[in-house]
MIDREN-606865 format. One record per residue: y, x, z of N, C-alpha, C in turn. Coordinates in steps of 0.2 Angstrom, whole numbers, plus 5000, padded with zeros to 4 digits. Last residue first. Example, Ala and Ser with C-alpha at 12.3 -4.5 7.8 and 13.67 -1.06 7.14 Angstrom:
<nodes>
498950645035499550685036500050645039/497250665039497850625039498450665039/
</nodes>
This chain:
<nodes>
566853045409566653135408565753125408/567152945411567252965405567053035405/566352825424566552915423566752905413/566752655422566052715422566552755420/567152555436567352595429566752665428/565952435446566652525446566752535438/564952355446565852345449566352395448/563852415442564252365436565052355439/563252505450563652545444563952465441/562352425458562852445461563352455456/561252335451561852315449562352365452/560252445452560552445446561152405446/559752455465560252485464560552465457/558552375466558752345469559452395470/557652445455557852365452558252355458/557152545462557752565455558252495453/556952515479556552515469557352525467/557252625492557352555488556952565481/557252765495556952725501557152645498/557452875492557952825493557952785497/556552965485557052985489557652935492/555352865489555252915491556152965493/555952785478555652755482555752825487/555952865466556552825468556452805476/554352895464554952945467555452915468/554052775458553852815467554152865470/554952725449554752685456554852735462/554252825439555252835444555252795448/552952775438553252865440553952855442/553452645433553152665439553052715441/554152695420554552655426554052665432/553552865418553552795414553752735421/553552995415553352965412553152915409/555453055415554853015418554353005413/556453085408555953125406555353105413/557353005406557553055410557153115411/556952915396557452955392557553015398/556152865403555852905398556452945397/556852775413556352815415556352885409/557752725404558252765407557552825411/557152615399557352675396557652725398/556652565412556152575407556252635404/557752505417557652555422557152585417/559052515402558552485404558352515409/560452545400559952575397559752515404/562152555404561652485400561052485399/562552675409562752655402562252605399/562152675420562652665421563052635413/560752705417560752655419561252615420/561052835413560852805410560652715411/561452885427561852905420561852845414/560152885434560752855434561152845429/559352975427559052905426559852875429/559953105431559953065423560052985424/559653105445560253095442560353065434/558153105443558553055446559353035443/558153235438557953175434558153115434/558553295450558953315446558853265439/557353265459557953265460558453255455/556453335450556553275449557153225453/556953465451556953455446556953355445/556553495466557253485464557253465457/554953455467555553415469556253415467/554953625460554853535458555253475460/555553725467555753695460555653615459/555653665485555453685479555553665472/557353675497556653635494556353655487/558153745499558053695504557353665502/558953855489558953785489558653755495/558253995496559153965494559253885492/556953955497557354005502557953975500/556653885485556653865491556953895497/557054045476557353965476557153915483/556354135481556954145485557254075481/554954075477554954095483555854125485/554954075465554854005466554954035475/555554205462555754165459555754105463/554454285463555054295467555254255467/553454225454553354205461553854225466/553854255441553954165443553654195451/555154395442554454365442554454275445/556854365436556554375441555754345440/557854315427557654385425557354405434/558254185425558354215432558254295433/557354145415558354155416558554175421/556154175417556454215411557354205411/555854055427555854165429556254185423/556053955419556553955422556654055425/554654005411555453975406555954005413/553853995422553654055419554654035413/553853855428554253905430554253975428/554553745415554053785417554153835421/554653545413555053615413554553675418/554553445399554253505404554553555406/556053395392555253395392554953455400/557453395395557053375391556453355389/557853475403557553395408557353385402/558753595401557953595402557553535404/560053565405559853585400559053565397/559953585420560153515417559953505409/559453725421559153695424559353605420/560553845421560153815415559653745416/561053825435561353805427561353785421/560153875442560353825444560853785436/559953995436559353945437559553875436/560854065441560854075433560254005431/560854055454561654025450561454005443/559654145455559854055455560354025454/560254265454559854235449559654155450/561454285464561554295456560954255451/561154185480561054255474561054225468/562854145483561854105479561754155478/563854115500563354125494562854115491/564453945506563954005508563754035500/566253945502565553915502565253975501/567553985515567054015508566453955509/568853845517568153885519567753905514/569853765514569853855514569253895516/569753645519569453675511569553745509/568453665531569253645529569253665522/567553505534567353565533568053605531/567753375537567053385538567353475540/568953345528568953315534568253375539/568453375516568853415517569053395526/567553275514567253335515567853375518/568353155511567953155518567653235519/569253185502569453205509568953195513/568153195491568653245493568753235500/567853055492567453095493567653175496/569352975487568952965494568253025497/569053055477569453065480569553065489/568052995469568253055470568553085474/568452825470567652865474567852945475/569552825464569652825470568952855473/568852855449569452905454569552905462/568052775447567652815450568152865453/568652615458568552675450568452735452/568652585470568752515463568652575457/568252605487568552635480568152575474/568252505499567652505494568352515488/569052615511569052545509568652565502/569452685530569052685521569052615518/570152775540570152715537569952735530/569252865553569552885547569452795543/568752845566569452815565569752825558/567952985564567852935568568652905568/567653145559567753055555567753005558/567553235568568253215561568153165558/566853195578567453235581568053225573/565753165571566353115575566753135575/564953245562565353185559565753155564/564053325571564253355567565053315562/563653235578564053265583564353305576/562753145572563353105574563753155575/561453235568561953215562562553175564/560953245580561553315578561853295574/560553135584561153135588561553225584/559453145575559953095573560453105576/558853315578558853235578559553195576/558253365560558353305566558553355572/558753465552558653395548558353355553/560653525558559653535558559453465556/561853595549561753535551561153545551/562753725545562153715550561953665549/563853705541563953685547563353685550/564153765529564253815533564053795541/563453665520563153715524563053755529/564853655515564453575519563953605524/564953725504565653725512565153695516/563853685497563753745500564553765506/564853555494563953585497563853635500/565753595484565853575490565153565496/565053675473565453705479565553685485/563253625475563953655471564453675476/562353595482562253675478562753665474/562153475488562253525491562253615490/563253335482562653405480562853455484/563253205493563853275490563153325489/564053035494563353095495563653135488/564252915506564552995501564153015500/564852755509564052815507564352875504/565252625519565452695512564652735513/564552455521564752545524564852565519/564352285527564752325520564752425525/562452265529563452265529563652315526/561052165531561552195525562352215528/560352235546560552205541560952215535/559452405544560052345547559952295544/559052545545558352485550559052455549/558652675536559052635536558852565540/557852825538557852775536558652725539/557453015533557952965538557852895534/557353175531556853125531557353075537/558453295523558153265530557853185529/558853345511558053315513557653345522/560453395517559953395512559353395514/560953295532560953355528560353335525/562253155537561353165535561253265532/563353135548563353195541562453205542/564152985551563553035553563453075546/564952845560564652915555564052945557/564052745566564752735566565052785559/562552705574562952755569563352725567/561152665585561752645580562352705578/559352715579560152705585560452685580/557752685582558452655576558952675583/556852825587556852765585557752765583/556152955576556452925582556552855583/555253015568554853025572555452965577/556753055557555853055558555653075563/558152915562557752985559557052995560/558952795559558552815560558052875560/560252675563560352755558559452765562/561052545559560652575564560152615559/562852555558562452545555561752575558/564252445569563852515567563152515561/565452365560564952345562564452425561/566352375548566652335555566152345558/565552515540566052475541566152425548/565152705543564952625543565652565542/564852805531565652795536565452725536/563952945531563952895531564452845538/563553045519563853065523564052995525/561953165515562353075515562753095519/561653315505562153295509562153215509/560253295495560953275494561353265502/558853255491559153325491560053315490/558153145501558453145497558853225496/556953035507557353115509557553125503/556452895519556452935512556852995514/555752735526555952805526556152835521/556752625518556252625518556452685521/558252505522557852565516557252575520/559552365525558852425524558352455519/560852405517560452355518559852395521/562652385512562052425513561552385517/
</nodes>
């Protein structure tokens, strides 16, 4: 892990330093050092280190294991709530860099289940964004509308655009390129070019994914693509 830029990311990080703390940042604060720490969905945070080796978990925050993640409250600053939330169960947890995406799963499983217990109901969705939230992967193909997504959710585009950000954290938009992002990995895991992998995720074009990769990451696209070559790629 290396330094990042500031950025915010719609995604639970959940972050198990290695032999060495990693100096954790959040907005407005300065760099402390972190050991863990449970980042929450687009909280605004940077990475200030040298390069060292640390685990990285990041858990969607609108599927099951997400919505267990949010029973914790977690607030998007300060940096000291993201530790208090992550020491008391992750401090002394032995980790070691999973070799196939089974171990990455696995490994992920228990850190959550560590976090949160796995008998905890995840927070409810109302009915018509469960219905959004599924059609939604479908829809990357081209333009997506929120007059299209109201018709699935059988709700007006302004109830709509107004209890998604309520229930999600953040606006359709952002969550759709969110969700672009994801493609653009898939696609980069499977050989495609950052080029190809732009268009085919429905960017306009490698500099349009630049500034958004940039934005939720805090690195270019060029400084992730080798991560996917060491692990066995997902067959699902």
């Amino acid at each position: 892990m290396g330094p990042t830029e500031r950025h915010a990311h719609h995604a639970f990080q959940i972050v198990l330093a290695g032999e060495q703390p990693l100096l954790l940042k959040a907005e407005g604060e300065r760099p402390e050092p972190c050991e863990v720490a449970l980042i929450p969905p687009d909280a605004s945070h940077a990475i200030d280190a040298p390069v060292a080796s640390s685990v990285m978990v990041y858990v969607d925050p609108d599927g099951a294991a997400g919505r267990r993640l949010r029973r914790l409250s977690v607030p998007r600053a300060p940096l000291d709530a993201w530790r208090r939330a992550a020491e008391p169960r992750l401090l002394g947890l032995t980790t070691r860099q999973p070799e196939t995406w089974a171990d990455a799963d696995r490994l992920a499983s228990a850190v959550v289940d560590r976090l949160v217990p796995e008998d905890a109901q995840p927070r409810p969705v109302h009915p018509a964004i469960t219905r959004v939230l599924r059609a939604l992967p479908e829809l990357l193909d081209g333009p997506v509308r929120l007059k299209q997504l109201a018709a699935h959710g059988g709700l007006s585009p302004g109830r709509l655009a107004h209890l998604f950000t309520e229930t999600v954290g953040i606006p359709i938009r952002p969550y759709v390129l969110w969700l672009r992002l994801q493609n653009v990995a898939l696609h980069i895991e499977r050989g495609a070019s950052i080029t190809e992998s732009a268009h085919a995720a429905g960017f306009a074009d490698a500099a349009h994914l630049n500034r958004v990769f940039h934005r939720m990451f805090g690195v270019a696209p060029s400084d992730v693509v080798g991560w996917a070559e060491w692990i066995t790629p997902r067959s699902d």
